[in-house]
C-alpha positions in Angstrom: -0.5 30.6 16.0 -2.2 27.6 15.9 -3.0 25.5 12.3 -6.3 25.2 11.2 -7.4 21.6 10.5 -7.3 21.2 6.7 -10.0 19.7 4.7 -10.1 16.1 3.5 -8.6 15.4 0.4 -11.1 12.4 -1.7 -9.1 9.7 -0.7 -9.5 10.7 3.2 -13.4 10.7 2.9 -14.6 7.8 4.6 -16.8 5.1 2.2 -20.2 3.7 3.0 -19.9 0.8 5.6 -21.1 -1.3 2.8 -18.7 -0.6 0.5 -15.7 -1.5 3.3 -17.5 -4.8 3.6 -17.4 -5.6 0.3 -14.0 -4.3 -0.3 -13.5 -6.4 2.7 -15.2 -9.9 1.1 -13.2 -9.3 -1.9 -10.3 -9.1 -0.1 -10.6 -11.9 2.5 -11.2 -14.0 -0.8 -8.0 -12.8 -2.8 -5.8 -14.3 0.3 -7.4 -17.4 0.0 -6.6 -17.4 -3.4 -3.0 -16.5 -2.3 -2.6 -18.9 0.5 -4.4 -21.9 -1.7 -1.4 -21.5 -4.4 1.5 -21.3 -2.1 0.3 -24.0 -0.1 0.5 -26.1 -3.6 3.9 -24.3 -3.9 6.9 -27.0 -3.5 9.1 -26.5 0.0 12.0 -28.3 -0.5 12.4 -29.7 2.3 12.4 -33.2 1.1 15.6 -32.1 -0.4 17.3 -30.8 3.1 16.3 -27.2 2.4 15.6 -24.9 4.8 12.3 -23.3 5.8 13.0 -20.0 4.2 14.1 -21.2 0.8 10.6 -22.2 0.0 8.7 -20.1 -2.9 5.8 -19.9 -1.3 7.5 -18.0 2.4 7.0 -14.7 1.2 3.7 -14.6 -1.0 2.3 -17.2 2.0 3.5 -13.7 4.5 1.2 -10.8 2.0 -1.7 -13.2 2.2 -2.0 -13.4 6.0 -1.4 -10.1 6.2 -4.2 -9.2 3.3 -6.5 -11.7 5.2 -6.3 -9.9 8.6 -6.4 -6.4 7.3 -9.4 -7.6 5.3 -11.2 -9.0 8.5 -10.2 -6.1 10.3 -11.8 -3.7 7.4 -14.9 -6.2 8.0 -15.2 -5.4 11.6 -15.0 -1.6 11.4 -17.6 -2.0 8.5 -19.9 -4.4 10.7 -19.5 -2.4 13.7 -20.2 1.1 11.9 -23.9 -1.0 10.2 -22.8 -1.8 7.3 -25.6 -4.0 7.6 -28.6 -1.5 8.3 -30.5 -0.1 5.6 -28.1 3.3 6.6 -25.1 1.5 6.1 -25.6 1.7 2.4 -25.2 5.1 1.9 -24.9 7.5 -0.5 -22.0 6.7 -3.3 -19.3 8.9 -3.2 -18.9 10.5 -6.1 -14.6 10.2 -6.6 -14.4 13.0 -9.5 -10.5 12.5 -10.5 -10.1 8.8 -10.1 -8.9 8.1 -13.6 -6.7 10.6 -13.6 -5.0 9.2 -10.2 -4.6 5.6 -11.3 -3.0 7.3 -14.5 -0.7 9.5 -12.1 -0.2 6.0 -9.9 0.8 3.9 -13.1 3.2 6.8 -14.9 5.2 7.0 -11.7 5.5 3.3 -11.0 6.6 3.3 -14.9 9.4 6.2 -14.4 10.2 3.9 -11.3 10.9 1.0 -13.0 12.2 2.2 -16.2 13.9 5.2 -15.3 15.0 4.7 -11.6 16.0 0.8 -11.2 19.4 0.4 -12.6 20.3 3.9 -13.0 21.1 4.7 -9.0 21.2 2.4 -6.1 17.9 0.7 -5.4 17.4 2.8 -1.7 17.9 5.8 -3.5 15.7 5.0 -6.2 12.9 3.3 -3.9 13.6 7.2 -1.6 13.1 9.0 -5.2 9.9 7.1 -6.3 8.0 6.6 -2.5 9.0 10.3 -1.7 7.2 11.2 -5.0 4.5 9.3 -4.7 3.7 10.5 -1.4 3.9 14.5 -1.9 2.0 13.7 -5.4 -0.9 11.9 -3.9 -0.6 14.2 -0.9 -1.0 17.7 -3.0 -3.6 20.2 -2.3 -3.8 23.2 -4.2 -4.0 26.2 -1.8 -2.1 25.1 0.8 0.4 27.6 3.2 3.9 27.2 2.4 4.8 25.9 5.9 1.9 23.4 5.6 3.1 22.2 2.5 6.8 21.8 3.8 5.8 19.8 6.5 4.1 17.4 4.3 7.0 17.2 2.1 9.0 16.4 4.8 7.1 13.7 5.8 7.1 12.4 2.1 10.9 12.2 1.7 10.9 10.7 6.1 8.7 7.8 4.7 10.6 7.2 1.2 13.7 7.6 2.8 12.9 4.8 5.8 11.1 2.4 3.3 14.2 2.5 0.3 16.4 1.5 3.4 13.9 -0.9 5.2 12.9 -2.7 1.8 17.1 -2.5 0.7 18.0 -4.2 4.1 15.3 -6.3 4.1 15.6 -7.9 0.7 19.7 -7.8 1.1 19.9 -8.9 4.9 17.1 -11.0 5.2 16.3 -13.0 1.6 20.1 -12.6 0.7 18.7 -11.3 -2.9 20.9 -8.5 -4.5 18.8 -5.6 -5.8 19.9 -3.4 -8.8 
C-alpha cells in the first residue's frame, strides 16, 4: 500500500518570485552589514593570537553563508521571472502567521529558561529542536503511521544537531556550554 502524497502545509507553498527576490535583497544586504562590523572587529594578532581567537571568526562564517544563500534565493527568483510582470503574483494569503511566530517565540523561551541549565545542553538542544520540528511539522488529519514517521524524523534532526552543535562548540571553539 502505497502513501498518498500529502498536501502542503503554508510554509511549503512556494512565494511569488518577486517576493524571493526581495527576501533575497534584504538578505544579501544584512551580510554586508554583518561582514562590515566584523571586519572592524579587532583580530589579535598583533598580540601573537591565533586566527581563531578573533571575535569576528564566527559572526564573519553566518554572513558568508547568509550572503550565498541569499544570492542563491536571487537566482531561483530571477530564473523563475521574478522580473516579468507574472513574477509578481498573487500575495499569499499566510492565515496563522502570528500565531506561529508566537508558537516559535514561547518555545525558544521554554528553551532558554526552562531547558539550559536544568539538563545537559545536547539533551536540551534534542528536547527543544525535536519540538520545534514535530510542532511546526503538525497537520491535523494525518494517519498514525504518517505522523510517526515525521516524529521520527523530528527527534533524528534534534538528536544529530544537540550533538553536532555540543561537539562543535566544545571540540572546536573550546567553549563549555551549560
Amino acid at each position: 500500500m502505497a502513501d498518498e502524497p500529502l498536501p502542503l502545509l503554508p510554509h511549503e507553498e512556494r512565494l511569488p518570485p518577486r517576493s524571493d527576490l526581495w527576501v533575497a535583497a534584504g538578505s544579501l544586504t544584512f551580510s554586508a552589514a554583518i561582514l562590515t562590523l566584523t571586519f572592524r572587529m579587532p583580530t589579535y594578532t598583533d598580540q601573537g593570537g591565533q586566527i581563531y581567537t578573533a571575535p569576528g571568526l564566527v559572526p564573519s562564517f553566518y554572513g558568508v553563508v547568509i550572503g550565498l544563500l541569499s544570492l542563491w534565493l536571487a537566482g531561483r527568483a530571477l530564473r523563475a521571472g521574478a522580473l516579468s510582470a507574472a513574477g509578481k503574483g498573487e500575495p499569499r494569503e499566510t492565515g496563522n502567521s502570528n500565531a506561529r511566530f508566537v508558537l516559535a517565540a514561547g518555545l525558544g523561551l521554554i528553551f532558554i529558561v526552562g531547558l539550559i541549565g536544568r539538563m545537559p545542553f545536547w539533551l536540551a538542544a534534542t528536547v527543544f529542536v525535536t519540538v520545534f520540528v514535530a510542532a511546526f511539522e503538525w497537520q491535523p488529519g494525518l494517519a498514525s503511521t504518517a505522523r510517526a514517521r515525521r516524529f521520527a524524523v523530528a527527534l533524528a534532526i534534534g538528536l544529530c544537531t544537540g550533538i553536532l552543535v555540543t561537539l562543535v562548540f566544545e571540540r572546536v571553539f573550546l567553549v563549555r556550554l551549560p
